[in-house]
VOGU-3710 file (C-alpha; in Angstrom, 3 decimals, decimal comma):
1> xxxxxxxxxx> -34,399/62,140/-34,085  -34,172/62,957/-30,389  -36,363/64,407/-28,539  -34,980/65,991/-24,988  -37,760/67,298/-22,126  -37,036/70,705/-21,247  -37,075/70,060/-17,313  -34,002/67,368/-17,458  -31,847/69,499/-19,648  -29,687/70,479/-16,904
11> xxxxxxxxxx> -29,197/66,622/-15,795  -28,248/65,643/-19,147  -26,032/68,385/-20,614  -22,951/67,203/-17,661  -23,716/63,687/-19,522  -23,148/64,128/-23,076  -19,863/66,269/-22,201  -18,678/63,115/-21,393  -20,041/61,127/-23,168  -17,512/62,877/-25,747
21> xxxxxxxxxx> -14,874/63,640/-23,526  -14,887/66,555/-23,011  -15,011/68,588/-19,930  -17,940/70,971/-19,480  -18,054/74,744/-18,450  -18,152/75,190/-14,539  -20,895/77,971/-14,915  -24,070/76,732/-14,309  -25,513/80,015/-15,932  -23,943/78,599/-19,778
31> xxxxxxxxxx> -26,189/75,422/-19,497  -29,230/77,384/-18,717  -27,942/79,720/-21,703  -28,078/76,973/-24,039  -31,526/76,196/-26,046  -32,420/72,794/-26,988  -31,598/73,470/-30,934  -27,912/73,839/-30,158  -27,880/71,046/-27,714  -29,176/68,481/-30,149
41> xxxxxxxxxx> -26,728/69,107/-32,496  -23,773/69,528/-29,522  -25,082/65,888/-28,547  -24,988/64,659/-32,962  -21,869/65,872/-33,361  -20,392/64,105/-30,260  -22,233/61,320/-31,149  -20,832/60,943/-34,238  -16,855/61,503/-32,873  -17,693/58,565/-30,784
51> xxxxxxxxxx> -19,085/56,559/-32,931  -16,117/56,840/-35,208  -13,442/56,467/-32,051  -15,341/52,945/-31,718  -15,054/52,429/-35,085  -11,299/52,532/-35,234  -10,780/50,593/-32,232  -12,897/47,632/-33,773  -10,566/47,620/-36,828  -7,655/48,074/-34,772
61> xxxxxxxxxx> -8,673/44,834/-33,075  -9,688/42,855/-35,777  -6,372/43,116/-37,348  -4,646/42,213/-34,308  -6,696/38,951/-34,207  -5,994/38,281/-37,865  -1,862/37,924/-36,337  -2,367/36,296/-33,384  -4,380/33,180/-33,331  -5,140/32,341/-29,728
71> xxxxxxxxxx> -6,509/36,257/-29,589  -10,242/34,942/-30,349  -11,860/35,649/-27,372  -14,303/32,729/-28,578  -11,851/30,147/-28,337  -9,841/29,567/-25,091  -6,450/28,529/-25,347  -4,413/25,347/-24,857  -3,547/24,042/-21,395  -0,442/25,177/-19,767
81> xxxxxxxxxx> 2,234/22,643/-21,071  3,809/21,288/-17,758  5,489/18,286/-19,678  7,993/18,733/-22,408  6,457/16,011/-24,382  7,702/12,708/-23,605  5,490/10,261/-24,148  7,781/7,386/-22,771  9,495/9,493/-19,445  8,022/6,945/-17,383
91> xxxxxxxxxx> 7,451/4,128/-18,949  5,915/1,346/-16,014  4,142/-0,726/-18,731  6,235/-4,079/-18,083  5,543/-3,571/-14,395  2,132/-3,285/-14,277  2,104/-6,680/-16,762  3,756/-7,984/-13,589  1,083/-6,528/-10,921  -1,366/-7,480/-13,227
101> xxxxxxxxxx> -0,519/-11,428/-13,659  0,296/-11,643/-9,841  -3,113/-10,041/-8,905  -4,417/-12,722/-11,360  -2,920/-15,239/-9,327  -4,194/-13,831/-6,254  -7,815/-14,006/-7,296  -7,388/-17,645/-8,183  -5,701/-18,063/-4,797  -8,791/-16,000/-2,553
111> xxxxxxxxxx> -11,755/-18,336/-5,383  -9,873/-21,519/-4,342  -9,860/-20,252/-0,637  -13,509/-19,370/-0,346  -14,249/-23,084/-2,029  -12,161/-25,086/0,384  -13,830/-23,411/3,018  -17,205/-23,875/1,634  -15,811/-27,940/1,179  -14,357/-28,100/5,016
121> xxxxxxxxxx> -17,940/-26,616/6,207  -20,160/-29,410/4,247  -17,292/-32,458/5,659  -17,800/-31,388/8,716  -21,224/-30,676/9,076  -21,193/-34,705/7,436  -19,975/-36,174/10,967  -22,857/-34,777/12,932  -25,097/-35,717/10,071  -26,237/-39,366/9,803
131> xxxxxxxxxx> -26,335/-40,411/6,278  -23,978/-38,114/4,581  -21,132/-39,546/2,279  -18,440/-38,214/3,693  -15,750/-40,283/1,630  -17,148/-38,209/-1,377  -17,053/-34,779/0,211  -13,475/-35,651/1,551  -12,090/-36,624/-2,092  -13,651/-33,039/-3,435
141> xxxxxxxxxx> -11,576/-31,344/-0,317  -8,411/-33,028/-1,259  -8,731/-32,158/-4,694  -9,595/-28,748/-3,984  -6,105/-28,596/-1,298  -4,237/-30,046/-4,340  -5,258/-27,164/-6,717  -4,195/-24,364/-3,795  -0,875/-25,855/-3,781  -0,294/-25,846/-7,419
151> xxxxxxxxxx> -1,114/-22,373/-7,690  0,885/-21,567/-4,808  4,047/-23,227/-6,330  3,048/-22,053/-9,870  3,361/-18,455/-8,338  6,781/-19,716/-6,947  8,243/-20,925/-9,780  7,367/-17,674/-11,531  9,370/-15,404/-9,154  12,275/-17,861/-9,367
161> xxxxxxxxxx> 12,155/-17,708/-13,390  11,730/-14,319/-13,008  15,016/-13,732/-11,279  17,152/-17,686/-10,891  20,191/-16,011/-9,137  18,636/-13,876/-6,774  15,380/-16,042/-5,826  15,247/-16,930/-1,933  15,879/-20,608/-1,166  13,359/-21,477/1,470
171> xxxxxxxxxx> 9,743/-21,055/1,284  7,618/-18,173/0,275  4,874/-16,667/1,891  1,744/-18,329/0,249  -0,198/-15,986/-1,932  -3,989/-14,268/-1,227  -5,215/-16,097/2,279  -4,238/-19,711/1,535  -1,967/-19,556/4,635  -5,008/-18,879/6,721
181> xxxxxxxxxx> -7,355/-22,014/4,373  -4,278/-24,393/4,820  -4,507/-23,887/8,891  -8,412/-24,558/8,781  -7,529/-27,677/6,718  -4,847/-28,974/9,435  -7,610/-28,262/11,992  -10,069/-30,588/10,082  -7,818/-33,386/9,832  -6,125/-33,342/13,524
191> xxxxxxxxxx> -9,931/-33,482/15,135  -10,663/-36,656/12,265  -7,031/-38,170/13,903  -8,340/-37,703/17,478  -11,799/-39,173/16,635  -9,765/-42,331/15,237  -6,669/-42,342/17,846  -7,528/-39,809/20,401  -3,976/-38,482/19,819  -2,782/-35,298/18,129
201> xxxxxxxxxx> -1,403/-35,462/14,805  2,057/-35,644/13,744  2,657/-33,059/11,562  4,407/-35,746/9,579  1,335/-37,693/8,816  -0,364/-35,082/7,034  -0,486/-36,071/2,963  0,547/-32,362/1,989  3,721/-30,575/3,138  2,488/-27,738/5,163
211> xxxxxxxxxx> 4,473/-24,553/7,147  5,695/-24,941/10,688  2,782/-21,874/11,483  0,199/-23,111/9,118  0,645/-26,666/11,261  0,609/-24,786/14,760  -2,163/-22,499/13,660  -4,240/-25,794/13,111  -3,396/-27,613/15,626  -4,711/-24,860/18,144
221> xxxxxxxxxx> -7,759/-24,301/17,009  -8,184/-27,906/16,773  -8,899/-27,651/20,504  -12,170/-25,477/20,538  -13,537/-28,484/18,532  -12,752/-30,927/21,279  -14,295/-28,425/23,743  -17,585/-28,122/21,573  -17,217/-32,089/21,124  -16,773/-33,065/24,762
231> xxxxxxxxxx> -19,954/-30,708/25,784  -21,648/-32,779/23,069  -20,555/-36,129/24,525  -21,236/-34,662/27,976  -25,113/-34,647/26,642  -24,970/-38,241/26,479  -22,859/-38,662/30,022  -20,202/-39,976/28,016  -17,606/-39,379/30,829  -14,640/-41,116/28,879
241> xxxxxxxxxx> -15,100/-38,995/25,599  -14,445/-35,842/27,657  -12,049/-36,723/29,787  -9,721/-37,736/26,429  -10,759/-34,639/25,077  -9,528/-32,865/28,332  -6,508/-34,536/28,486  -5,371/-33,647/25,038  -6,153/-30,130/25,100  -3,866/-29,912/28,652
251> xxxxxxxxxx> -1,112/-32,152/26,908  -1,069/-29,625/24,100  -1,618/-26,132/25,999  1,889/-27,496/28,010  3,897/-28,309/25,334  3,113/-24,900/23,469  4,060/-23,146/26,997  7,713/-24,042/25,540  7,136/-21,946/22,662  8,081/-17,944/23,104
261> xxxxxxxxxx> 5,046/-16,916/20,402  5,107/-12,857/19,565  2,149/-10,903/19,377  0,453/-11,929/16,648  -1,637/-14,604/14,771  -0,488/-17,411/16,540  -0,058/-15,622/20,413  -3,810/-15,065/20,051  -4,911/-18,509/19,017  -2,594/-19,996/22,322
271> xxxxxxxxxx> -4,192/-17,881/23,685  -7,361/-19,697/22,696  -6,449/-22,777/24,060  -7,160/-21,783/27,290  -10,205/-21,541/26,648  -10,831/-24,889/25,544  -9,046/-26,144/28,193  -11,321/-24,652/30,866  -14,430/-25,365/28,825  -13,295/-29,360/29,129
281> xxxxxxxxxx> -12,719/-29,411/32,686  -15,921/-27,270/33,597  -17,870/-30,251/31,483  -16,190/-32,761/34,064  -17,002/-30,782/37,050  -20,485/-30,450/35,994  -20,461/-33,894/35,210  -19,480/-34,277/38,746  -21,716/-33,179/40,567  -24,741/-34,396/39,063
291> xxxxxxxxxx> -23,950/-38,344/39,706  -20,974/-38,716/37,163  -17,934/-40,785/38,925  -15,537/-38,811/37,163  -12,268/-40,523/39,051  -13,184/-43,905/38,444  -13,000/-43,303/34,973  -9,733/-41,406/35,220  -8,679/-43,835/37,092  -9,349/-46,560/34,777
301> xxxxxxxxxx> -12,110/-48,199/37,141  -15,702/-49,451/36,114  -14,991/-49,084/32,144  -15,023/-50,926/29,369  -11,883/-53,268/28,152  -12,145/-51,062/25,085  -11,943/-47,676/26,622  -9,217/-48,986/28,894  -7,229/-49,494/25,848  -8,127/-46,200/24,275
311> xxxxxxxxxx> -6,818/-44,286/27,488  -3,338/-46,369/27,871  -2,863/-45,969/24,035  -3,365/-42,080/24,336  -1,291/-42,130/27,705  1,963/-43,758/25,478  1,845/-41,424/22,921  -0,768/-38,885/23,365  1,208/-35,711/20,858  4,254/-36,378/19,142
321> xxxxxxxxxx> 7,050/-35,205/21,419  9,772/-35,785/19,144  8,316/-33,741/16,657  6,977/-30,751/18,128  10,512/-30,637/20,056  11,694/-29,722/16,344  9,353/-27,399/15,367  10,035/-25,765/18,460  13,736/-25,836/17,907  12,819/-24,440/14,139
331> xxxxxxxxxx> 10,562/-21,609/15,525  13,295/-20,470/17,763  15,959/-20,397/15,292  13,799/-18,314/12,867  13,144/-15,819/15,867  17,275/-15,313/16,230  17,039/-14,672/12,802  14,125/-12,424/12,893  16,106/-10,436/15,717  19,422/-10,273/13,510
341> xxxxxxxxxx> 17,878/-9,061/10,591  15,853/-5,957/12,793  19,274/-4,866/14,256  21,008/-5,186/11,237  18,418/-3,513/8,413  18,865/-0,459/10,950  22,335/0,038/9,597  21,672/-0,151/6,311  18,331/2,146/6,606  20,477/4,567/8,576
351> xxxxxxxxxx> 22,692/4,447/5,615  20,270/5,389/2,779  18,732/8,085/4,692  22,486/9,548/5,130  22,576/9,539/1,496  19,513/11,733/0,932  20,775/14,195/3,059  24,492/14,138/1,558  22,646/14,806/-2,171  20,517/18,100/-0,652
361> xxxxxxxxxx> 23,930/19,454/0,905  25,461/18,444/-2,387  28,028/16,142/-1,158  27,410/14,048/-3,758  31,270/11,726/-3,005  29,199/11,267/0,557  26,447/9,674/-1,093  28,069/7,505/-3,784  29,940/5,967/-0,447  26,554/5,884/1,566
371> xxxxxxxxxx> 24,727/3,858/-0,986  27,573/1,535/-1,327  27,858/0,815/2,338  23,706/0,407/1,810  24,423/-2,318/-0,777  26,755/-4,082/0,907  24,662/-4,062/4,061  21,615/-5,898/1,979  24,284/-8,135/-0,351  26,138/-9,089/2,650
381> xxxxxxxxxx> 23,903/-9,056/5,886  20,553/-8,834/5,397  20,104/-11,262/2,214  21,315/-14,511/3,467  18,579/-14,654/6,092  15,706/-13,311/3,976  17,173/-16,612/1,779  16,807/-18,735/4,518  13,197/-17,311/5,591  11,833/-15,652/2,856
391> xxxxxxxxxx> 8,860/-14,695/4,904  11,096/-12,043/6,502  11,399/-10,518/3,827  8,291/-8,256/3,852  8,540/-6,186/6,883  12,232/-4,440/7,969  14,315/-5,652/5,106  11,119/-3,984/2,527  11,933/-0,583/4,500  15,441/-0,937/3,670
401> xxxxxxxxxx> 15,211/-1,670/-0,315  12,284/1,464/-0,162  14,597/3,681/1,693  17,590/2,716/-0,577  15,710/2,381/-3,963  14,737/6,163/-3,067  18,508/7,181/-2,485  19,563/5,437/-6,041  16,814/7,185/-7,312  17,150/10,333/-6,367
411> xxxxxxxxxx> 21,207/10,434/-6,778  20,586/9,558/-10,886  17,962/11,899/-11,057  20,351/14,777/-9,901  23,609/13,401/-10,991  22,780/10,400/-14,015  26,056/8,302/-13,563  27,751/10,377/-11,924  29,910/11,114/-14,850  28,984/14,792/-15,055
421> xxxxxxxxxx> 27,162/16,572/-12,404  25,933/19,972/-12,679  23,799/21,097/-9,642  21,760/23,489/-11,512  21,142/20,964/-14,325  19,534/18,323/-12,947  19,825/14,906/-15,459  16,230/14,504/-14,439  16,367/10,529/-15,033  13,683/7,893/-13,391
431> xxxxxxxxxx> 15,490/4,801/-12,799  12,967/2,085/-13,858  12,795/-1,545/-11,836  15,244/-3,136/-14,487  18,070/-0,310/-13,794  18,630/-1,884/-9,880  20,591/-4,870/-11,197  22,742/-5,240/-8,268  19,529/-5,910/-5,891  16,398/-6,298/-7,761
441> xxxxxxxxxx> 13,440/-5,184/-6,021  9,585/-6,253/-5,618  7,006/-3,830/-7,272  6,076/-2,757/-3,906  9,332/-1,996/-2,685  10,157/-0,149/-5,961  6,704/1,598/-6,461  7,295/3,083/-2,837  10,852/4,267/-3,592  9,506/5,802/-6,464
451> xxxxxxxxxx> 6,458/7,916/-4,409  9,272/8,784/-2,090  11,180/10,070/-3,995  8,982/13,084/-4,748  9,074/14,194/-1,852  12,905/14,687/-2,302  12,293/16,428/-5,675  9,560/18,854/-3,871  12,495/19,584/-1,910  15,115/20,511/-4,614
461> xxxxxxxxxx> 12,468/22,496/-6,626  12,152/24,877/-3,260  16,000/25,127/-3,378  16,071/26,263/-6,659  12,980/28,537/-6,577  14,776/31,185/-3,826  17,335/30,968/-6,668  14,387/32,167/-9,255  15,685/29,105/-10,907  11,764/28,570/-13,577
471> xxxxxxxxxx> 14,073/25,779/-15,672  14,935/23,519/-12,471  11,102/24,534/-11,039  9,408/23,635/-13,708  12,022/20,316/-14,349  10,936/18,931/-10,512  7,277/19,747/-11,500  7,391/17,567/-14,948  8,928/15,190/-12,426  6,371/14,486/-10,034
481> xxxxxxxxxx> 3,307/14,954/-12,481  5,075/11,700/-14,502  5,397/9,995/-11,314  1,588/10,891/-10,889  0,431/9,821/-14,172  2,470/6,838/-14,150  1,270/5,016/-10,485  -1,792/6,245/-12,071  -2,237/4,441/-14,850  -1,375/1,070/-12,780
491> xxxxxxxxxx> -4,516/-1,273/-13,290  -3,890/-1,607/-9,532  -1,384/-1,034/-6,988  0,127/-3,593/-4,753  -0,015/-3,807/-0,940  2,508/-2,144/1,281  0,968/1,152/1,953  1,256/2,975/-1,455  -2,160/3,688/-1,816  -1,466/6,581/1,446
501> xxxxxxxxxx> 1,070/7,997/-0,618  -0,789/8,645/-3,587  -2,698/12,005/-1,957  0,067/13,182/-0,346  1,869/13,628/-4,035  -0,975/14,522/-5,845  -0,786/17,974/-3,296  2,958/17,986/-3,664  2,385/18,228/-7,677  -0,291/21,069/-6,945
511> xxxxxxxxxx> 2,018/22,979/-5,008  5,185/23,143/-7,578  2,417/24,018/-10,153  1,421/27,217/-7,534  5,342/27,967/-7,040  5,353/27,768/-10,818  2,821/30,614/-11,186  4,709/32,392/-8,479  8,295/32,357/-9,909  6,440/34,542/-13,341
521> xxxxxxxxxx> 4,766/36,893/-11,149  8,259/37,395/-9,994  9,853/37,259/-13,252  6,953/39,616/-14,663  6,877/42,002/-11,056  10,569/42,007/-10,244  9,126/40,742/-6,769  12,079/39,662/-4,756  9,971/37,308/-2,351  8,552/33,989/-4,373
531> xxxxxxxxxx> 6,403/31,489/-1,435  7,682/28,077/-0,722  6,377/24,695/-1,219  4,856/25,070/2,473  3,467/28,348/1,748  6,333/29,784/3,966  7,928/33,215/2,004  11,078/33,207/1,106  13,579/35,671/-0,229  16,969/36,231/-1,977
541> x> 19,811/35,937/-0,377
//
């Protein structure tokens, strides 16, 4: 039972009309009118009607939830399904076998690295030791250089297995930092050659077969150990010891002023030998003038028969002429073909990028002819010098396979084969690195090809959305996300710059899912505006 206060009647009668909807007399005189009796069983009988209203809605309800399953407000329903259910759209499996053994091999090469180094500090800390077995400590070095270059080759014969007809002839770039180990090991043993001769050494006398830049590189820095030894020998007023020191750092900073050396590793350690030049002949002057008769030794006076024999010895044949004259000869001719292969990989980068822009406008005959002249530009061109110096080929010839493994790419995902092409079907096909027979391509080169060519299907998908075109939308979208998922699920991705490119798509993928979402708002609306990829509106033509 109710019970109602007397003094709120007033307030509460405007309430329970209502409460069962139904509007109540404008007269304020009826409410007054009213006694409490007739209210309470106004308010029971309203009551009741509403009671029963909610009665009928909740069985209304529950047999609308007994025919549709997902209407459970308990249980939330399945995700939107952006892929049509392909588990093997992408399939980059084989490649990542391939990252994965090369990365392998590159973890063996940076381990061997950091124990040579380890080796070269101990040998040489052994000749300004006195009692240390340096024949011992030199056998584990060698031993240690002979395991780097069977993993290096090992990794060589793999990518020549790996592809026989296509593999470059000439030598490829050494893998992890054993470029950079095998310098510091050419430095070692050209200061042990001065210590015996006082000469440089021929780059023919080393036991291993070493790069024209890995020889140079050591070779250079060789000469900051003759300026740290001849301020060591200057301690003991050994006047001789640094002037042979001096003279073979100036011998060697003139005959590298015949070499044109680009910026880079090498410009920086000539650079260096400067340095070491200066650093000898301020030794001598200080030597000079503190009672040191620096001429008369230069001069072959007031020596020893011994040290007479040591300077005309290093006079006659202080640095191999013969042989630097060579390297320089080599160094020059792999700069004309450095220069060749810039200007030309232009033309064939120019052509790829055409070929993009032919497949938006779809001039698809334009393309098919731009990626041809592409291929011949790389068969023709740019492939017999990356054969001759394979270490070109990471640089302007990569940007041209990137450039026209997106172009392939994106030409048989819109067209297939080019058998049947239907602009507003899409083939939606994902060449994989086996399909580019006539010019395989590197992980990296394909991997960024592939990342690129989102970009291009970002595009399309805007072209078909002011077209309200959800099928071609949502076929860009399923696109990119397998591109996604599939650099994703790389144990590791190579070098070259793909990791930058992985943020960039993962927005591009957000953004077709928004346009999504916007083309059935304008499906459910009738809206005739749907927002771009950029957020920019745009409407029907």
């Amino acid at each position: 039972m109710i019970l109602l206060r007397a003094g709120r009647l007033n307030h509460l009668i405007p309430i329970l009309f209502k409460s069962a909807f139904i509007v109540p007399p404008k007269s304020a005189a009826v409410y007054r009118a009213l006694h409490s009796k007739q209210i309470l069983q106004f308010y029971s009988s309203s009551s009741s009607a509403l009671h029963s209203a909610i009665d009928n809605t909740n069985t209304n309800t529950n047999m609308e939830m007994d025919t549709n399953p997902n209407a459970n407000t308990h249980i939330p329903s399945p995700p939107y399904q952006y892929l049509s259910g392909q588990p093997d759209f992408l399939d980059l499996s084989d490649l990542d076998k391939l990252i994965s053994s090369r990365e392998a091999n590159r973890q063996k090469g940076y381990d061997l690295s950091s124990k040579i180094k380890s080796a070269l500090l101990r040998t040489r800390a052994s000749l300004e030791r006195i009692g240390d077995d340096r024949h011992l400590l030199d056998e584990q070095l060698e031993t240690l250089i002979l395991q780097a270059l069977a993993l290096d080759q090992d990794q060589d014969q793999e990518n020549k297995d790996a592809d026989a007809d296509t593999a470059p002839k000439g030598t490829k770039p050494r893998i992890a930092n054993l470029s950079f180990t095998f310098g510091d090991y050419v430095r070692y043993k050209a200061y042990i050659h001065f210590l015996q001769t006082g000469t440089l050494i021929p780059q023919s006398n080393l036991k291993h077969e070493f790069t024209d830049e890995e020889y140079l590189s050591g070779i250079m820095t060789m000469n900051h150990d003759l300026a740290r030894y001849a301020i060591g020998r200057a301690t003991e007023r050994d006047v001789a010891s640094v002037v042979m020191a001096r003279d073979l750092t100036s011998k060697v900073l003139d005959y590298l002023m015949k070499f044109d050396f680009r910026n880079g590793n090498l410009r920086r350690k000539y650079d260096g030998v400067k340095y070491a030049v200066k650093t000898c002949e301020t030794v001598l002057y200080e030597l000079s003038v503190t009672g040191c008769d620096v001429n008369a030794v230069t001069n072959n006076e007031s020596v020893g028969e011994d040290q007479v024999a040591k300077r005309a010895r290093i006079e006659n044949d202080k640095i191999p002429e013969e042989e630097l004259q060579k390297l320089c000869e080599r160094m020059a001719k792999r700069d004309e073909l450095r220069e060749a292969l810039i200007k030309k990989s232009r033309d064939g980068q120019k052509a790829a990028k055409q070929a993009i822009y032919a497949l938006h406008r779809q001039d698809f005959k334009a393309a098919e002819r731009l990626i041809e002249s592409c291929e011949k530009c790389v068969i023709e061109d740019l492939s017999p010098i990356v054969d001759q110096e394979p270490q070109l080929r990471y640089g302007s010839f990569a940007n041209v396979l990137e450039e026209y493994a997106e172009a392939k790419m994106f030409y048989a995902w819109l067209a297939g084969d080019g058998s049947s092409i239907d602009v507003a079907k899409p083939n939606g096909q994902v060449l994989l690195p086996g399909d580019f027979t006539k010019i395989p391509l590197e992980p990296e080169e394909y991997l960024g090809g592939l990342a690129d060519l989102t970009g291009e299907v970002g595009r399309f998908a805007v072209t078909r959305g002011t077209q309200r075109d959800t099928t071609g939308v949502k076929l860009s979208l399923e696109t990119d996300t397998s591109i996604l998922y599939a650099l994703d699920s790389l144990s590791k991705l190579p070098g070259g710059g793909l990791n930058k490119k992985i943020d960039p798509l993962r927005r591009s993928v957000e953004k077709l899912e928004r346009m999504l979402y916007e083309l059935s708002l304008v499906k459910a609306t009738g809206r005739n505006v749907v927002a771009g990829i950029d957020g920019m509106e745009v409407s029907e033509a």
